[in-house]
C-alpha positions in Angstrom: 122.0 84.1 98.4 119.8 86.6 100.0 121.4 89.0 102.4 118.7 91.1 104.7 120.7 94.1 106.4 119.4 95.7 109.3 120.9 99.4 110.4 121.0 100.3 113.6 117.3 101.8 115.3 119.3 103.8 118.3 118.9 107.0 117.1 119.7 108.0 121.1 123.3 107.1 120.1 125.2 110.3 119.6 128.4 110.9 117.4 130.7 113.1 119.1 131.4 114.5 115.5 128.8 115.6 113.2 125.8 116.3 114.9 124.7 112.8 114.2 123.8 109.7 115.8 123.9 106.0 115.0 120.5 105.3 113.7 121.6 107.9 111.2 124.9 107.0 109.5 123.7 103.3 109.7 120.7 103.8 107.5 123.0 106.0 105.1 125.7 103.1 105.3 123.3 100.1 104.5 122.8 101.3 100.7 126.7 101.4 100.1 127.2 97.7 101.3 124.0 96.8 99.1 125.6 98.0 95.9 128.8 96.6 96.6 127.2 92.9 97.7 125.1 92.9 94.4 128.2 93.2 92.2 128.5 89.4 93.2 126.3 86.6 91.3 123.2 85.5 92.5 123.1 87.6 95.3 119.9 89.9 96.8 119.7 92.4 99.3 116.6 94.0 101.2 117.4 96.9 104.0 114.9 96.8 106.8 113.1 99.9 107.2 113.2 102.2 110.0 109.7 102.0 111.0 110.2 97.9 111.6 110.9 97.0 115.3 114.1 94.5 115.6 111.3 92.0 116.0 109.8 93.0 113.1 112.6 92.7 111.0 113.3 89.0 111.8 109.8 88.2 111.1 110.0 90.4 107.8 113.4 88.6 106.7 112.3 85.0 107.7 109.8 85.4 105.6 111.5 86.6 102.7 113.8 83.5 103.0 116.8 85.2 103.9 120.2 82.9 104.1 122.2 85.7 105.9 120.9 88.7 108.6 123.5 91.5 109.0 123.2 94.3 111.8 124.6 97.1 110.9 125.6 99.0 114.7 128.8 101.5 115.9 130.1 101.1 119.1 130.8 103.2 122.4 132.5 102.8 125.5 135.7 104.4 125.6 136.8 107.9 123.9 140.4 106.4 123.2 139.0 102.9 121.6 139.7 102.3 118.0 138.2 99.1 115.9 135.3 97.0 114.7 133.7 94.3 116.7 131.8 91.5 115.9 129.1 89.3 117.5 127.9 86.2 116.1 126.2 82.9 116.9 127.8 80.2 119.2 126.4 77.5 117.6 127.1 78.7 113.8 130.8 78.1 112.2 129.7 80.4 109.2 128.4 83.1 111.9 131.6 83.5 113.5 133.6 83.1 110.0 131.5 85.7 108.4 132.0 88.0 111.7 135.8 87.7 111.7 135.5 87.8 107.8 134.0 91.5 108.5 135.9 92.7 111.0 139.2 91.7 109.5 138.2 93.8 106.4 136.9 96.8 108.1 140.4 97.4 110.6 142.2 96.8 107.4 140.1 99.6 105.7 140.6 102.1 108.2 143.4 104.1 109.0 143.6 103.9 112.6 143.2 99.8 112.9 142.3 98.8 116.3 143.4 98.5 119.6 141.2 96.3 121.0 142.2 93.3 122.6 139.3 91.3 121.2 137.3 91.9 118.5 134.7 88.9 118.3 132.3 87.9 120.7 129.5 84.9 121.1 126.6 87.1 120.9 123.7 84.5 122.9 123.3 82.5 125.4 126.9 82.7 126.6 129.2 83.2 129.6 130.2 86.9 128.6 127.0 88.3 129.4 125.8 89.2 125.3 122.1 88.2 124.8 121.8 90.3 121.4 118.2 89.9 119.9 119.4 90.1 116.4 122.2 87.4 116.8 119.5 85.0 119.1 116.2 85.2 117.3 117.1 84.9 113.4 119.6 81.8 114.3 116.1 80.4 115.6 114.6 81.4 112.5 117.3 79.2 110.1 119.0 82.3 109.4 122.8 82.7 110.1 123.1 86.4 111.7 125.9 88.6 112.4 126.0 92.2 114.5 128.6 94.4 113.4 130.0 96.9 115.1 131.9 99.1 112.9 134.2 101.5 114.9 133.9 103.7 118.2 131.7 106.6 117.3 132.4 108.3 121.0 136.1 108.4 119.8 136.2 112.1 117.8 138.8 110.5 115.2 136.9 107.5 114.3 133.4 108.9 114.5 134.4 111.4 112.0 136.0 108.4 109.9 132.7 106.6 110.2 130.6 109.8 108.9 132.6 110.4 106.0 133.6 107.1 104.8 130.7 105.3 104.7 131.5 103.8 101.1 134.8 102.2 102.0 133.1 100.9 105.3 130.5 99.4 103.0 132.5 98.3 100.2 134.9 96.8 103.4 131.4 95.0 104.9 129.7 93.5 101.4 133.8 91.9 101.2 134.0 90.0 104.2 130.5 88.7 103.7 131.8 87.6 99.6 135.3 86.4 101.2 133.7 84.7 103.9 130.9 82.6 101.6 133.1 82.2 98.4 130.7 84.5 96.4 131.8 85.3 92.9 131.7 88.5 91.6 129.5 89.1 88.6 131.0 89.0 85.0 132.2 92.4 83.5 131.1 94.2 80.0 133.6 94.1 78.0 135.6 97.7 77.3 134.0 98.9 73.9 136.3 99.4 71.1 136.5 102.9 69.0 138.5 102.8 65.9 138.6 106.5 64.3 139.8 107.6 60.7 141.6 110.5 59.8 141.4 112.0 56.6 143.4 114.9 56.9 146.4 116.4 58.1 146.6 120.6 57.6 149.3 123.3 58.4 146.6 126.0 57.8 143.2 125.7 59.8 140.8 127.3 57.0 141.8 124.1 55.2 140.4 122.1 58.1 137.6 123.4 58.3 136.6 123.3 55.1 137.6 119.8 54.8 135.3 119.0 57.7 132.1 121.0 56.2 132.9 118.4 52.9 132.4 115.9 55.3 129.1 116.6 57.0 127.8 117.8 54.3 128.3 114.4 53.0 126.7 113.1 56.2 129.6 112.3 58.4 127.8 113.8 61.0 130.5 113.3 63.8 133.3 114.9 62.0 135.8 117.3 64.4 139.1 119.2 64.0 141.7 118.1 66.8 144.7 120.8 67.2 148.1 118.9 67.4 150.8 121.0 68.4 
């Protein structure tokens, strides 16, 4: 599966904590849901850069081939609101899936949940007035998109949770997307197993030491006292 993320370009966007803005802790977050996503099998992920336009990033992951196209935004409106939100494709099951996939993941990450009364939105073409450019134009392009919105970053309490979690936002992200398509996670290394060998047990330290001279002189190189008390 190829998963094209695409952080925020609003760099107009203030936080009211940090002396940041959302262009900013977007592009720092997209790296930390990439590591986590490729820790499943068969899975690649490209971050749009910030010199593409929004329409140059659907061109750009269209023609990679891309199966799924994140947005990576935070939200504003209200001082006092608290939550993710999602907007996805009317017309795509596995949009909206994958969008409530994320969102559940992210309030459960956080500390402050959420007190919104709704959390997902149709994001084109619909009633509610939504006409999001990164939710219309890769659905047209085969692609199934979702625009995240990961908490309020006018609220002081979760802008400053935003800035300085980003990699348990990320890690909550890459898990709604896995949960959400079935992805498997990748096989692990095995733990490597030591076996050591003593060869000496000494009330007098001298005696250590000298045993463990015999020994590297003999070319046990990785030879070592340990003090047991």
């Amino acid at each position: 599966m190829k998963i094209y993320l695409s952080p925020s370009k609003q760099p107009y966007n203030k936080y009211v904590y940090g002396n940041t803005n959302e262009q900013e802790q977007m592009e720092q977050l997209a790296p930390f849901v990439k590591a986590t996503l490729e820790n499943y099998k068969g899975v690649q992920v490209k971050i749009a850069t910030s010199s593409k336009t929004i329409q140059e990033r659907a061109i750009e992951s269209n023609l990679w081939n891309a199966d799924l196209y994140i947005a990576l935004h935070s939200n504003a409106g209200s001082d006092t609101a608290r939550g993710a939100v999602g907007f996805y494709h009317q017309d795509s099951n596995l949009s909206k899936r994958i969008a409530d996939f994320i969102v559940d993941r992210l309030n459960i990450a956080t500390p402050y949940g959420s007190n919104r009364w709704k959390q997902l939105y149709k994001g084109a073409f619909n009633a509610e007035g939504f006409n999001l450019y990164e939710v219309r134009e890769p659905f047209k392009l085969s692609m199934t998109p979702v625009l995240i919105e990961v908490d309020f970053h006018d609220n002081p309490v979760t802008a400053k949770y935003i800035v300085e979690n980003k990699p348990t936002i990320g890690r909550a992200i890459a898990e709604g997307i896995a949960w959400a398509t079935d992805l498997q996670l990748k096989e692990q290394e095995p733990v490597k197993t030591f076996y050591r060998v003593q060869v000496g047990a000494f009330i007098y330290e001298s005696n250590a030491k000298q045993l463990r001279d015999e020994l590297v002189n003999l070319g046990y190189k990785d030879a070592f006292i340990i003090k047991v008390e």
